[in-house]
N, C-alpha and C positions, 0 to 999 in steps of 0.2 A: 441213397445207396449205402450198402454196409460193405463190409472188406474184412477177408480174414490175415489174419497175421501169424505166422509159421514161423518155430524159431527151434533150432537147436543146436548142437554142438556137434564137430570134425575137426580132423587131424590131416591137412592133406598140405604139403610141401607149394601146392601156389591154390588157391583156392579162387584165384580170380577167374579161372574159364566156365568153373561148375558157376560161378554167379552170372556170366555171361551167358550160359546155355541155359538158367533160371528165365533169365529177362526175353530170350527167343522164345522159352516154352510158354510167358504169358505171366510172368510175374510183372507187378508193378514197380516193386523197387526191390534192392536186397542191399541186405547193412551187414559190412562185416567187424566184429569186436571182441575183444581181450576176453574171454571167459572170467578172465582172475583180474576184471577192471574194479580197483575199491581194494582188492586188497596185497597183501605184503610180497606176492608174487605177481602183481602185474605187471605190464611189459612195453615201457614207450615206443614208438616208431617212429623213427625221422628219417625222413626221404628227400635228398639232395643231389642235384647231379653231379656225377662222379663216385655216389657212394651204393652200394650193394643191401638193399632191409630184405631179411627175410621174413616169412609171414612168421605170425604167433605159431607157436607148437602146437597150441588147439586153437580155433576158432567157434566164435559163436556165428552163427547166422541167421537174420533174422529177415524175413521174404514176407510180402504183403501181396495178395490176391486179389481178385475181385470174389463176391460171395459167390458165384458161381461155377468159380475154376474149381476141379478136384485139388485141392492143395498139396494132401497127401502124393496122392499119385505121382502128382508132376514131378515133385521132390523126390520122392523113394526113383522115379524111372531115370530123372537126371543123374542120379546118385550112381544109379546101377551103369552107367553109361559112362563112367569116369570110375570105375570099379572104386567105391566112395562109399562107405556108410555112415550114418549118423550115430556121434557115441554115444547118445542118449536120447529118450526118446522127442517124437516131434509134437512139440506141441502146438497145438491151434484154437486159436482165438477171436471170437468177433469183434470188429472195430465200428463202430457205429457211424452215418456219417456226422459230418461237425465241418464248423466253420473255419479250414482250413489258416486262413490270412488270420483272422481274429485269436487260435490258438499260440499260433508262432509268433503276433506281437507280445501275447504274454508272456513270452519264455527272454522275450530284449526288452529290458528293462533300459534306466537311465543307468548309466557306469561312472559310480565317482572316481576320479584317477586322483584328485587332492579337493583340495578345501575351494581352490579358485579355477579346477578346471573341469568339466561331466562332459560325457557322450551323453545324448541325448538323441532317440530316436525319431524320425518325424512325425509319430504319431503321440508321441508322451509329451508332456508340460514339462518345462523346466524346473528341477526342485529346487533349484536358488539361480533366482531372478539376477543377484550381482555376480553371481559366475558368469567364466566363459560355457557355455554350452556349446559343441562340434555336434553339430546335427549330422547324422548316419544312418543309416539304414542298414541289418545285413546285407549282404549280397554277392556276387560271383567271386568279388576280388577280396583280397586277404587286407585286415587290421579292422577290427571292430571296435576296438580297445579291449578286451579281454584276454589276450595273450601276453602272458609276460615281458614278453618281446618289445610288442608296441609300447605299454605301461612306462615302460625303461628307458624310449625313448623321448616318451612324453613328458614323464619329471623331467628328463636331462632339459628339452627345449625350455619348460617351466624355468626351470633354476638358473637354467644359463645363458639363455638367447640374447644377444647383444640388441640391445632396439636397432631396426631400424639395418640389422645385418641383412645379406643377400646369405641364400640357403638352396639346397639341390636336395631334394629326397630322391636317391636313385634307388629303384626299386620301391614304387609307392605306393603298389597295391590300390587298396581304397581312397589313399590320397591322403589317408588322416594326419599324417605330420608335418606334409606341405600346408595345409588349411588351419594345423595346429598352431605352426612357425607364423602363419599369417596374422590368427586373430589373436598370438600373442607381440606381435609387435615389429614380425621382420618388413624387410624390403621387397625387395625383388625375388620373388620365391617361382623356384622350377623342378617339375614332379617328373620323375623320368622311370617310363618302365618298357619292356620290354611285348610285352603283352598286351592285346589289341583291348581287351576285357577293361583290364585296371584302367587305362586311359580311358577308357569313355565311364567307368563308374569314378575316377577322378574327376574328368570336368562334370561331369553332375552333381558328386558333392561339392565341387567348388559354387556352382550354381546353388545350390538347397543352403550353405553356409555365407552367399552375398559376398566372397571373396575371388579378389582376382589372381591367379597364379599361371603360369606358362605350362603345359602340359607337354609334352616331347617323346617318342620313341629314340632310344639309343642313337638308331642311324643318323636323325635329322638334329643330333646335337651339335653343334659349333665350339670351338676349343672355349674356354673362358674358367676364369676359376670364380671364388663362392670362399665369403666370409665361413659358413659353415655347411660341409658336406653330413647328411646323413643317410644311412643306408643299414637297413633291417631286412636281412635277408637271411644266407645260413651260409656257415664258415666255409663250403669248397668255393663258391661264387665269389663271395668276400676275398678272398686268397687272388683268384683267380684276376679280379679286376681292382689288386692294389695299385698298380700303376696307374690307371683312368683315375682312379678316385683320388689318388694322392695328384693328380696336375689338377685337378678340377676344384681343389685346395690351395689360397693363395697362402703363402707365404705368414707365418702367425696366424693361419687360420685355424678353424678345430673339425675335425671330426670325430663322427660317434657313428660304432659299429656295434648291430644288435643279432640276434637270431645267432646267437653262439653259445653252444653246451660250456662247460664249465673245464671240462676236457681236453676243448678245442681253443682257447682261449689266446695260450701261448705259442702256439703255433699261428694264429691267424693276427698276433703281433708281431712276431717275426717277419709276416710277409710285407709288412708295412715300416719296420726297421730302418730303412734306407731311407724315409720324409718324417717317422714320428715316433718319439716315445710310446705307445699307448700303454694306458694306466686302468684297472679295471673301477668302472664306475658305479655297478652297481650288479650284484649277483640277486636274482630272483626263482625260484624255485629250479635251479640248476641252471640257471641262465648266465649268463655272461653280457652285460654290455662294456664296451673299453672307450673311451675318448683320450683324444690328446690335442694340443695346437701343431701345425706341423713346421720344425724348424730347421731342415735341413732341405 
């Protein structure tokens, strides 16, 4: 089967319902992105709760059909139905079929984070045998290693993980820094997330990585504190659950707080001020992450 792919450029204040009323009219997917992605005018998006993104000033959009759909049509009549035009014209293209699964392992590669630690996906070979390899697969849940974010949390565990320490990754997505804390050397490690998703592509990785760690939703946590708290998530959340995260922190213990703009830094230390100096550990492409031991 072949498929054509429609793409072009608007300007409209929420563009989410025209891609909505795409995918009723019989599109297969629609991608929306920065026009001005690559260059000196493009435009991040960070979306957190409690905070307001609005769309890009223009959008690109990019819609995939089946060969049979009018593609044109559907597009120009959505358009017109959301008094919407396209600012330039729409272009369409065939897409041949291909092996879906086989094209997308090409594009996840092994990801060296250091010298002794790689993500490795579970279809790829290990490129050094005496590293640690974290076997991962993309998938629903967030941290593949390729976000700044995770990267920052992963040296810190690297460089500073006490052997043998007990650890909490709340908010663990894909699980990778519980399973990371493991196979570099902790204790008792427990992956807490809020999200029915992450937990179950957590204990999966923990099974595909032959490690054991406790998995948990929020609700079913028990009071207890943890040699080392981490938590990668994004500065209103972080803010929000200094208290939980500072008890869940014994006394000289540390924590490290990741998914924080560079911006938001000193404000999501302040919220933590009352159990811990935090110190900023390590800035990556506008990132912020902060650790500290907490001794108050």
């Amino acid at each position: 089967m072949s498929w054509v792919r429609a793409s072009f450029e608007l300007a409209v204040a929420d563009p989410e319902p025209i891609a909505d009323a795409l995918l009723e009219a019989g599109a297969v997917s629609v991608e929306l992105t920065d026009p001005d992605a690559g260059t000196g005018d493009e435009r991040a998006l960070f979306g957190e709760p409690g905070a307001t993104v609005a769309a890009w000033p223009r959008q690109r959009m990019t819609v995939l059909f089946t060969a049979e759909a009018d593609a044109q049509a559907l597009i120009v009549h959505t358009l017109n139905a959301f008094a919407a035009s396209a600012l330039s014209t729409i272009v369409l293209e065939t897409v041949a079929e291909q092996d879906w699964v086989r094209a997308t392992q090409q594009q996840f590669g092994p990801i060296r984070i250091s010298e002794r630690l790689w993500i490795v996906p579970s279809w790829a070979e290990p490129p050094d045998p005496a590293a640690i390899s974290l076997r991962l697969d993309p998938g629903l849940a967030f941290g593949t290693g390729s976000h700044p974010t995770t990267r920052q949390c992963l040296h810190w565990l690297e460089q500073h993980l006490p052997q043998g320490a007990s650890l909490v990754d709340y908010g663990c997505g894909s699980g990778i820094l519980a399973i990371a804390a493991k196979r570099l050397g902790a204790g008792n490690v427990l992956a807490v997330d809020i999200d029915e998703g992450a937990l179950f592509a957590t204990r999966s990785n923990a099974v595909l990585n032959a490690v054991e760690i406790s998995v948990l939703h929020p609700d079913t946590l028990r009071p207890d504190s943890f040699d080392v708290v981490v938590a990668n998530i994004l500065s209103n959340p972080l803010k929000v659950l200094a208290p939980l995260l500072a008890g869940l922190t014994r006394m000289n213990g540390h924590l490290v707080l990741a998914g924080i703009l560079g911006t938001q830094a000193e404000e999501v230390a302040l919220a933590y001020r009352p159990w811990f100096d935090l110190q900023v550990a390590s800035e990556v492409d506008g990132w912020t992450c902060l650790s500290g031991c907490r001794t108050r």
